[in-house]
N, C-alpha and C positions, 0 to 999 in steps of 0.2 A: 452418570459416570462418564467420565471422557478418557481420553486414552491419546497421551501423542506419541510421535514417529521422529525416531533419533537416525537419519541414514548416517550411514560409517563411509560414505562414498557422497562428493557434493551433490546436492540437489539443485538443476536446471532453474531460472527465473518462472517460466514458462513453459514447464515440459506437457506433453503430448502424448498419452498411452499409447502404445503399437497395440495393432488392431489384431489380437490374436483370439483364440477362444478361451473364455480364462480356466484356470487351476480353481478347483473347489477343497478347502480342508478342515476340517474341525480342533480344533482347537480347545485346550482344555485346560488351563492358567499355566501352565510352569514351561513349558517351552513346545517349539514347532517346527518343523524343517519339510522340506519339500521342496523336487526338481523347478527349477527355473528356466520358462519357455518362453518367454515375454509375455506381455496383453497384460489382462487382468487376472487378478486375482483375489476370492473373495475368502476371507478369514470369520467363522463363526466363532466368537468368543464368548463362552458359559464362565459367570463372573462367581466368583463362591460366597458364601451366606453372610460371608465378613469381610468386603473386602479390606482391603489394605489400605491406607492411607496414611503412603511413605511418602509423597513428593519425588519418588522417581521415575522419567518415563518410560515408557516399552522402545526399548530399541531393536532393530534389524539390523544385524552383520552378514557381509560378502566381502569375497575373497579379491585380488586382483586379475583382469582381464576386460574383456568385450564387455559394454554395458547398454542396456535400453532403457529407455523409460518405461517406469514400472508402476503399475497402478494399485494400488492398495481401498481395497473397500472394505470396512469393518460393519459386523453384521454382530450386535452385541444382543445377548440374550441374560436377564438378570431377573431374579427371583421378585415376588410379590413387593411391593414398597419403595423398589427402588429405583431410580433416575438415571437417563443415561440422555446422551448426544451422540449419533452418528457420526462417524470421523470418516474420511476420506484424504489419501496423500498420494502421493508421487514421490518413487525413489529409484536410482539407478543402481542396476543388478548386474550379474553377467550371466547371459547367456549357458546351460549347460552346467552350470554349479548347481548345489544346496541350498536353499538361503534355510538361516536358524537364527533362533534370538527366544527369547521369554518375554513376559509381558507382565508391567505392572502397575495396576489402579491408581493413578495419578487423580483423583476426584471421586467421592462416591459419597452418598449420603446415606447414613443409618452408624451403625456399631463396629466403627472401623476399630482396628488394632493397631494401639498407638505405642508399640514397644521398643521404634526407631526413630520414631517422632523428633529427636533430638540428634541425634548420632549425626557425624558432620557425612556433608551429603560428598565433599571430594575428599582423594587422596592428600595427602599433605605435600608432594612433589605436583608442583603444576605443571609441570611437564611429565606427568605419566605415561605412556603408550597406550595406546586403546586398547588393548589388550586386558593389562594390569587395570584400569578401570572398567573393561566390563567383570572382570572377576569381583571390584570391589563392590560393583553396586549390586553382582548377587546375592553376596552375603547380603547388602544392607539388605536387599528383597526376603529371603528367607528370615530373619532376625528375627525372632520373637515367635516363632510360626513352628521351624523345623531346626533341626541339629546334626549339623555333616557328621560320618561318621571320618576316623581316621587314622591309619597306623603310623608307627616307626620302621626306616628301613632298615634292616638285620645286617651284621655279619662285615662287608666292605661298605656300608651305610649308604649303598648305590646301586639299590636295588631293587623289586619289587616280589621279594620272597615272601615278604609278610602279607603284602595286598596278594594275593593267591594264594596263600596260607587261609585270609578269612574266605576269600570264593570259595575253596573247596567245603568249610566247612557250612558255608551259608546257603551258596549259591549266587552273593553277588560281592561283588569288589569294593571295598570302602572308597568314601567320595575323595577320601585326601591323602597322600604319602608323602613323609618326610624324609629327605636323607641328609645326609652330615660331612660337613668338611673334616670330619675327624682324624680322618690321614690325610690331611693335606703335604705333609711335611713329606711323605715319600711317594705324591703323584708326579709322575707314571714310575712304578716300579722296572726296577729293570728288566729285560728282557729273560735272564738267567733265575728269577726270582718264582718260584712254585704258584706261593701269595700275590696275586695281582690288583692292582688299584691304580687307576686310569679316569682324572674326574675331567679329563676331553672324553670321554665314553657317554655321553648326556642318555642314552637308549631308555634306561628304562623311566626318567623322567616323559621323553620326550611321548613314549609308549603310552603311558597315564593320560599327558596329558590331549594325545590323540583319542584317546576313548570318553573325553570327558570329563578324566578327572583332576583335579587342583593339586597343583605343585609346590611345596616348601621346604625351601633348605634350612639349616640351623648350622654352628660351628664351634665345636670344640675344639679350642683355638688353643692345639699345643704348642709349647714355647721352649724357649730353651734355657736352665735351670743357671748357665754361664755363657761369659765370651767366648771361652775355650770350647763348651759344649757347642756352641752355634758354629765353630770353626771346624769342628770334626762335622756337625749336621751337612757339612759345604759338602763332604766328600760319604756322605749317605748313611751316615753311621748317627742313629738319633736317641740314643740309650740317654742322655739328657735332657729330654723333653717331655713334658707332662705338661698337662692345662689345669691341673688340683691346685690347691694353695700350700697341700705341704709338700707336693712334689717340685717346686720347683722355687729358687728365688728371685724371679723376674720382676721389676720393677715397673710397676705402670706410669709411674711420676716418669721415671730416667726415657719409659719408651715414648712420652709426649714429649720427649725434651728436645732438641733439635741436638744435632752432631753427637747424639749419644750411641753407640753398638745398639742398644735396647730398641732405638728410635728408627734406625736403619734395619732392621729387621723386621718390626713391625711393617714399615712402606713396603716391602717387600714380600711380606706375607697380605697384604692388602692388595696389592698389583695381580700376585698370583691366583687372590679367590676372584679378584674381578675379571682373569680373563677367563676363568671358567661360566661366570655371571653370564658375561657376552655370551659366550658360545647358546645359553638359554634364551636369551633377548633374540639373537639372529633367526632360530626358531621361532619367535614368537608366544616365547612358554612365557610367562608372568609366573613369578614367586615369589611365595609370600615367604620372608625373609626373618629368620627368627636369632639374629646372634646376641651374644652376651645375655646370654640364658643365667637364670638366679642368681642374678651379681650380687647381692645382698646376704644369701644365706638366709642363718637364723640373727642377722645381726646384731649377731653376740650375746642372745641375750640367754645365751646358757653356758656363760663362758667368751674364754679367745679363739680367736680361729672362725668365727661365724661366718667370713666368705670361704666359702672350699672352692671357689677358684680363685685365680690369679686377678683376673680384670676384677673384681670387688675387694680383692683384700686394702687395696691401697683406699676405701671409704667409698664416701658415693660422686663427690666431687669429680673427680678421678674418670670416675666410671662413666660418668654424663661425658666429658671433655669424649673419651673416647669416643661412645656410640656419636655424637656429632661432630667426630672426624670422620671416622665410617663413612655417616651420609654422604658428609663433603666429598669425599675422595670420591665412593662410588657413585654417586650422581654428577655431582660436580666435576672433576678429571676424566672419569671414565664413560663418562655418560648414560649411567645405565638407567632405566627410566620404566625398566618392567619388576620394581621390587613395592612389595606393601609391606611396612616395616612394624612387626612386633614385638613389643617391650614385655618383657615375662617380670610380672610382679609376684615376689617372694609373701607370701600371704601368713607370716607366722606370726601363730598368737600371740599378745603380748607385744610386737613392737609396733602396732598399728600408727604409733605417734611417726614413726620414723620414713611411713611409705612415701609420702610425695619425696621425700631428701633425694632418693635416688630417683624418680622419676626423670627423664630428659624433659619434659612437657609436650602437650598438645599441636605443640608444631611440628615435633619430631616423630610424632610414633602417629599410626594409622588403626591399631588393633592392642590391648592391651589380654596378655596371657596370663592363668594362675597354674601352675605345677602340682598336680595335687594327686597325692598318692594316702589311701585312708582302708583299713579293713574293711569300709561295705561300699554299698552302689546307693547310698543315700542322695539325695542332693544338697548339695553344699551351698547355705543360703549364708556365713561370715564369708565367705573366700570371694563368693558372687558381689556383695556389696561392698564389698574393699576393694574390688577391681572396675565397678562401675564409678564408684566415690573417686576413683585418684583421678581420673579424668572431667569429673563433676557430669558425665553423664554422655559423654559425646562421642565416646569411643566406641566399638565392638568390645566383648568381653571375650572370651575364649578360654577352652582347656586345653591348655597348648600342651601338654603332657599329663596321663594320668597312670596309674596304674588299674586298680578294679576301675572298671568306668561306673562313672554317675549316672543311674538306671534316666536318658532325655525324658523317657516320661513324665520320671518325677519330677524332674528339672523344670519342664514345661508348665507341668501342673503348678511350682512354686514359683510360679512368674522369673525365673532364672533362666535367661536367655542366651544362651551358652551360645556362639555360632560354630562351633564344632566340639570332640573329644579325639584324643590323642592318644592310643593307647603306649607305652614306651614297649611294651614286651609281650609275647603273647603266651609267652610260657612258665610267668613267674608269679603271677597273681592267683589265686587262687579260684576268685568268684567268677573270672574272666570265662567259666564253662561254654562248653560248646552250644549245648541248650540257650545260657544266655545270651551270647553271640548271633543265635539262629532268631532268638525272641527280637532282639534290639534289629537285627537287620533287616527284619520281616515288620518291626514298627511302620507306621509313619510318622511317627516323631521322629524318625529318624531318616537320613538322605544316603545310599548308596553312590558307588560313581554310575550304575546303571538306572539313578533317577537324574542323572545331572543334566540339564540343557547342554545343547549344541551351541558354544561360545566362539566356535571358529572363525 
């Protein structure tokens, strides 16, 4: 088994370890941290029964400041039959910090787990932030293995009432939280206003993502039903705006049209989520970025009206142009470079013919989601192969929203490699019990944010 060293910081031609007495720590596959004195230091690593054989290396992250040469001596310990090579590197640290990172079996010989084997190794933005690719390559490391847990945030959709809702009832914090541009249209409320919603507030983002855990936003992207509605929106009155398809009749064609009202409101509602983006980026949070959520519906196939929102009713045509202006604008104009982009596939029975149509493609999305709300905690082996198949196999899959969650065990058990679950509510399912909650989070099939590596 061999093991290489990604430093986040450049490594010297010919550096030279300072002559300290080194740091001793054990080490135990999923991640490491420990004070930083200089010299050496020596990392025992116990490899587990299966290892992995993802193609991705073990890297070391540190923060910026004073840096020395740093010595790295691996000291690998692997069970009966299997192969290893001693590694040895050099990497510049600082002085006085943490250093953290995870580790993962880049070589190993026996009955490795081949359930990433394919999944593309980068983001699809080559210009990502180190940031937003160490996040990605943990997912691809956990994939096939384990199952982040995850909620929805409650109430100003900026917040983490829900992640402390399941601590108290577990005892640890789900690995993931979502919140929602949902009221964009009246951030920052006024100051005279009872109701407050403030999305320069990043706190309890930023809070998560200080403890470990993975940040994504989503956006119900209300619109305005008219010109006239969007004229009074100007002076804060937004009683004409809805993101449904029958609240509202905003034109997706007229908003990609240039010099249209529809088009100029759009850019503008575009400009305003990216500088909340920034404000994430400058922290260094990476989010995984989830808009134009079920653009498809049930595409129609029980009737008219099959997009119930706005960005799908005008087809799927329509609907790609946008989410690949999206990118453009925010990558491209805005420069934002900490988003992993997820495309939520509508998985209804019956119009399997119709999935790739709305698909953007393999260039555009990073992670592919299924929305799945069902009376039990089964796992969902149609929904799992129609979200692996639209990408021919290269994507993540994901339950980017569920309601009962899909019990990971079972999931795992049916080779169904979910990289997370989502729950949207914690109080309207049924099976969602508190016993089950305490069972799934006490799994290890399952990942709280208090199993997550230290990614700083």
């Amino acid at each position: 088994m061999a093991i290489l060293t990604i430093a986040c910081s450049p490594v010297e031609d010919n550096p030279q370890p300072v002559q300290v007495a080194p740091t001793y720590i054990t080490f135990s596959q999923n991640e490491f941290h420990f004070p930083v004195e200089g010299g050496s230091a020596q990392l025992e690593i116990t490899a587990p029964s299966r290892p992995t054989l993802s193609g991705i290396p073990y890297w070391i992250k540190v923060t910026d400041g004073v840096y020395v040469n740093y010595k790295i001596t691996y000291t690998i310990t692997v069970e009966a039959n299997y192969t290893h090579s001693p590694k040895e590197d050099y990497i510049n640290v600082q002085i006085g910090t943490r250093l953290g990172g995870f580790a993962v079996y880049q070589e190993c010989i026996g009955d490795p787990i081949d359930s990433n084997a394919d999944i593309d190794i980068k983001l699809t933005n080559k210009n990502s932030s180190r940031d937003a690719n160490c996040v990605y390559q943990f997912l691809r490391y956990i994939y096939g293995q384990r199952i982040l847990s995850g909620v929805q945030s409650t109430d100003t959709a900026n917040n983490n009432i829900a992640l402390n809702r399941v601590y108290e009832i577990t005892g640890k914090h789900p690995a993931l939280s979502c919140y929602d541009f949902i009221f964009l249209q009246y951030s920052p409320t006024p100051e005279n206003w009872s109701w407050k919603i403030d999305y320069s507030n990043i706190s309890a983002a930023k809070e998560h993502w200080d403890a470990n855990g993975l940040v994504s936003y989503m956006w119900h992207w209300n619109v305005p039903t008219s010109e006239a509605a969007w004229e009074k929106g100007k002076n804060g009155e937004f009683n004409g705006y809805g993101f449904y398809s029958n609240d509202t009749a905003f034109d997706i064609t007229r908003a990609l049209t240039d010099g249209t009202w529809e088009n100029e409101f759009l850019l503008g509602d575009i400009d305003k989520v990216a500088g909340y983006l920034k404000l994430l980026q400058a922290e260094g949070i990476p989010v995984i970025w989830r808009p134009l959520h079920e653009a498809a519906g049930n595409y129609n196939i029980y009737g008219t009206n099959g997009a119930w929102f706005w960005w799908g009713r005008g087809g799927a045509e329509p609907c790609k142009r946008l989410w690949k202006l999206l990118r453009d604008k925010l990558e491209g104009e805005y420069g934002l470079d900490n988003l992993i982009w997820v495309w939520t596939l509508d998985a209804t029975q019956g119009a399997e013919t119709q999935y790739s149509d709305w698909y953007p493609g393999n260039e555009y999305v990073d992670i592919i989601g299924v929305d799945i709300y069902a009376d039990d905690t089964e796992a969902k082996q149609r929904q799992y192969n129609a979200a692996v198949a639209l990408s021919g196999g290269h994507k993540m899959v994901t339950i980017s929203e569920c309601g009962n969650i899909p019990d990971p065990r079972k999931c795992l058990s049916a080779a169904q490699f979910w990289s997370w679950f989502l729950v949207w509510d914690l109080d309207s399912y049924s099976l969602n019990t508190d016993t089950y909650w305490k069972t799934l989070m006490a799994s290890p099939a399952v990942i709280g944010r208090e199993d997550m590596p230290f990614m700083k």
